[in-house]
C-alpha positions in Angstrom: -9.6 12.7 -7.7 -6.6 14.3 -8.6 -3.9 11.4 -7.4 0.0 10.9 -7.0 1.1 7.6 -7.7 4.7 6.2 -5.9 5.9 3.4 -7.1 4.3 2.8 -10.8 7.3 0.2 -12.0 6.8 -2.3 -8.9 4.7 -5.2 -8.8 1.6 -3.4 -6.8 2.2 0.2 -8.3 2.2 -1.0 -11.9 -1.6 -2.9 -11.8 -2.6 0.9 -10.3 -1.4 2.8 -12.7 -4.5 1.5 -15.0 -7.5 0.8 -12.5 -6.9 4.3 -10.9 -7.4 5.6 -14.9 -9.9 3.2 -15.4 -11.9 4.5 -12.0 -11.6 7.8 -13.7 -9.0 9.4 -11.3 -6.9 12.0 -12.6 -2.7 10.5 -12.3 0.3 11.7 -12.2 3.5 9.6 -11.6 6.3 10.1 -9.5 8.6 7.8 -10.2 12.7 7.6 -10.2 12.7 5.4 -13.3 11.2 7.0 -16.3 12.5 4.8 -19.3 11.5 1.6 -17.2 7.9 3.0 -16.6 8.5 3.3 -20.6 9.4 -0.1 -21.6 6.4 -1.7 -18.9 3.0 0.4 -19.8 1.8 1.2 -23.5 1.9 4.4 -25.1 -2.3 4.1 -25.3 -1.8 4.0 -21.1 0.7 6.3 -20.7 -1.6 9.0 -22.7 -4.1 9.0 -20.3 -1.7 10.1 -17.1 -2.0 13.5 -16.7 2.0 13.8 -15.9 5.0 11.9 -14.8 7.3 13.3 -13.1 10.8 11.8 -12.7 12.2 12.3 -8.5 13.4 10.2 -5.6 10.5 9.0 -3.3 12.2 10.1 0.1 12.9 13.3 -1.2 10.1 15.6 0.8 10.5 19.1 -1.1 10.6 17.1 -4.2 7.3 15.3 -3.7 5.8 18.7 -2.1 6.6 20.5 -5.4 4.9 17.7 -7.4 2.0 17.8 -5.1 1.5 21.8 -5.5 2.4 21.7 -9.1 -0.4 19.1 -10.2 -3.1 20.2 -7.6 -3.0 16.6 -5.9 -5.5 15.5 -4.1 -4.9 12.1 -2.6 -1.6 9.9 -2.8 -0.9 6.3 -3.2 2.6 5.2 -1.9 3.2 1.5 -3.4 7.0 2.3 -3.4 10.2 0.8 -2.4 11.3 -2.8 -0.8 12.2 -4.4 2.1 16.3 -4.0 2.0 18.8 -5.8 3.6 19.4 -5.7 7.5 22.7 -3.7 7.3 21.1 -1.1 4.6 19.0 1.9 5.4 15.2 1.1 5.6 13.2 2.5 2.9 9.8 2.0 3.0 9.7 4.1 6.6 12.1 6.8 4.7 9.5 6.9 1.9 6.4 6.8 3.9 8.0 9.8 6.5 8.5 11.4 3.2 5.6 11.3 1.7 4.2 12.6 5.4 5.8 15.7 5.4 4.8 16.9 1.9 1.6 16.1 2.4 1.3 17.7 5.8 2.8 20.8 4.3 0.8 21.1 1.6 -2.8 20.7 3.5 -1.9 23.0 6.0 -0.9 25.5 2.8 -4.4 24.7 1.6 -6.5 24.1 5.0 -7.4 21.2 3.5 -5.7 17.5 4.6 -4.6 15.3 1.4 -5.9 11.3 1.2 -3.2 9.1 1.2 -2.6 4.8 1.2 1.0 3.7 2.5 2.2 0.6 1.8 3.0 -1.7 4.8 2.6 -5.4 6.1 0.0 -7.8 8.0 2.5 -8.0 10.5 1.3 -5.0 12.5 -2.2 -6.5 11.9 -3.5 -7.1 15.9 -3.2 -11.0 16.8 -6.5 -11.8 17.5 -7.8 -13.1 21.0 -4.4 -11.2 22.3 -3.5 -7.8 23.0 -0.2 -8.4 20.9 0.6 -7.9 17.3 2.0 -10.7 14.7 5.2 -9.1 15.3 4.9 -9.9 18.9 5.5 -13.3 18.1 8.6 -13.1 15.5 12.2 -13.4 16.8 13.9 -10.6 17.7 16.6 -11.6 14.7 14.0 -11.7 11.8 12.5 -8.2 12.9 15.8 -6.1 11.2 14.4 -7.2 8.2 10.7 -5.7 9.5 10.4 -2.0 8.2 6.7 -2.2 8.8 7.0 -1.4 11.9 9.0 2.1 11.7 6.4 3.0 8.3 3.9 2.1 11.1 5.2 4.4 13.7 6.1 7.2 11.3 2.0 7.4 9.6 0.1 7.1 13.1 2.8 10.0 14.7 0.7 12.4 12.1 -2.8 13.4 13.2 -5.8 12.1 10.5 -6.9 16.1 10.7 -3.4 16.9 9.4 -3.2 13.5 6.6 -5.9 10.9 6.1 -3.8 8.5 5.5 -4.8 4.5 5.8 -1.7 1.4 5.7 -2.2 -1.6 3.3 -1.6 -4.4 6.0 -0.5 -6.8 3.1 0.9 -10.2 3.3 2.3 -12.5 0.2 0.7 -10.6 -3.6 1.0 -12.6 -6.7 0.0 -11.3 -10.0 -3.3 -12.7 -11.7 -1.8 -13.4 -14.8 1.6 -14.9 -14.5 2.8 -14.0 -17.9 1.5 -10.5 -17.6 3.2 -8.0 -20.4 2.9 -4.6 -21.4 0.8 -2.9 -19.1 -3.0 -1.4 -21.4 -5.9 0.4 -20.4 -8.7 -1.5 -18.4 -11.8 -1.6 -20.5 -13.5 -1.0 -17.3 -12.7 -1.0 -12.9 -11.3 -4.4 -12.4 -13.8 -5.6 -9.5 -11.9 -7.2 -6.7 -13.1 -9.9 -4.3 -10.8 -8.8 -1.2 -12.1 -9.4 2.8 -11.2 -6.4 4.8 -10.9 -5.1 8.4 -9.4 -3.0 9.8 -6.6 -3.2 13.1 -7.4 -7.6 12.9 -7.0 -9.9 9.8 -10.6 -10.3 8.4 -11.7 -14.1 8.3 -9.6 -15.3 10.6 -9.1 -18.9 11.7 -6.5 -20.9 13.1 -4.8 -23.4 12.5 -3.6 -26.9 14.5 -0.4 -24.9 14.1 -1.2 -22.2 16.8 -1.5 -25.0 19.3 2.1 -26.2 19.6 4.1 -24.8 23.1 6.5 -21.4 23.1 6.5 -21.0 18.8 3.2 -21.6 18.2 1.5 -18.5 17.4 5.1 -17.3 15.3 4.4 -20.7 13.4 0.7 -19.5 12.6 2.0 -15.9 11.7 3.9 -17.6 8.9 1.1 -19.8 7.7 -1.0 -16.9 7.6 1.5 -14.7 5.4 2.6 -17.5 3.2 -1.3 -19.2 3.0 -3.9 -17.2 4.2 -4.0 -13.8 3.7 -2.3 -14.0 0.1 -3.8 -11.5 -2.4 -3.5 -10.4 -6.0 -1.9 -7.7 -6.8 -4.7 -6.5 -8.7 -7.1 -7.0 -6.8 -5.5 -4.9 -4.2 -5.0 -1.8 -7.2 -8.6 -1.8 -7.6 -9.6 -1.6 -4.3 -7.2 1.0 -3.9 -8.6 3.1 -6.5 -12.1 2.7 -5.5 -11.7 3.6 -2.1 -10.2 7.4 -3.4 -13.8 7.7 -4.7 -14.7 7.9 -1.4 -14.8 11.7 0.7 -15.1 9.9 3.8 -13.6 6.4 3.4 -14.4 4.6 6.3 -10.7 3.1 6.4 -8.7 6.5 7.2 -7.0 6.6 10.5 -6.6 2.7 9.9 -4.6 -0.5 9.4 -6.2 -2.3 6.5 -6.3 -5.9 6.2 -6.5 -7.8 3.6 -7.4 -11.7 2.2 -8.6 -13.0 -0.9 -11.9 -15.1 -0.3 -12.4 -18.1 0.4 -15.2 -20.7 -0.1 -15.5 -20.4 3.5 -16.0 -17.2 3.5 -18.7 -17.0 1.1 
């Protein structure tokens, strides 16, 4: 599958750069940063993308024109952070964005583009409720949610119009701590990833859940910080072999995602 990756010098972005080459998907990157993108993958890696092409992620016309010019098919948006409470949000400027030029171009085409959008566990459904995690965070620590608004901006477009999926992620470390120059994968990384969609896959709770008013907030956290922690990698490849897919069974959804565990082996 032709495939436009955001976000190829973050932490996420940067481990699918190689397993979308290595599951034989044709890339080209969009990034803001080209000498960065430079100085992190190796000229072997960067050989095998079919283009990169330097532009700001919220820019719509900019990511329509890369979309048109390089016959896209599908798009993976790992890009931008969680800023500051008193700064703009990015992630929902990026992912209404990257809505728009897709939109535009698969009604241009009669066809809809495939897309992943980064977002958070948080809007994952609290099971045994008819809440989400958020539900249960402060009102004070939800400025620094933007999952919700990325949320709200993919499910406002119609899956006939975008099949696009969110990565409900919660805390991602790498798998190799003193990971350097980005190469080539000898072969599709295989990941070992639980996943559901709209509810955390094997879920349990802890004696945590139990305690009066905060609870179900304390939980939340022990879920993000312990539970549902992934590697980045893993996460890439899963990515990457889901766009193998026609008819992924995840579009139209909120993914979850855990690492497993012996207990749920």
């Amino acid at each position: 599958m032709r495939v436009l990756l955001l976000g190829a010098t973050g932490s996420l972005g940067s481990r699918c750069l190689p397993a979308l080459i290595a599951h034989k998907h044709i890339v080209t990157v969009f990034v803001r940063n080209i000498p960065k993108l430079r100085l992190m993958m190796s000229p072997y890696l960067l050989e095998l993308v079919h283009a990169i092409v330097e532009g700001d992620a919220t820019d719509a016309a900019a990511l329509k024109q890369a979309l048109l010019d390089h016959d896209i098919e599908a798009i993976i948006d790992v890009a931008g952070n969680v800023t500051a409470p008193w700064k703009e949000p990015v992630l929902p400027k990026i992912a209404g964005a990257v809505g728009n030029a897709a939109v535009a171009v698969g009604t241009q085409r009669g066809k809809p583009l495939r897309s992943w959008i980064t977002s958070g566990y948080l809007i994952l459904k609290y099971p045994g409720t008819d809440n989400l995690f958020q539900d249960y965070w402060p009102s004070f620590l939800m400025k620094i949610n933007h999952h919700e608004a990325t949320r709200a901006v993919t499910e406002a477009i119609p899956i006939q119009d975008l099949k696009w999926s969110l990565i409900c992620v919660a805390q991602m470390s790498p798998a190799d701590r003193k990971q350097g120059i980005f190469q080539p994968l000898d072969a599709p990384r295989s990941h070992s990833l639980l996943l559901k969609a709209t509810l955390p896959p094997g879920w349990e709770l802890s004696w945590l859940a139990s305690i009066p008013f905060i609870g179900r907030f304390l939980h939340g956290i022990y879920c993000g910080l312990v539970l549902y922690r992934t590697k980045y990698e893993d996460v890439a490849d899963f990515l990457a072999e889901d766009l193998e897919k026609e008819d992924s069974k995840w579009i139209g959804e909120r993914v979850g995602m855990k690492e497993k565990s012996k207990k749920d082996v």
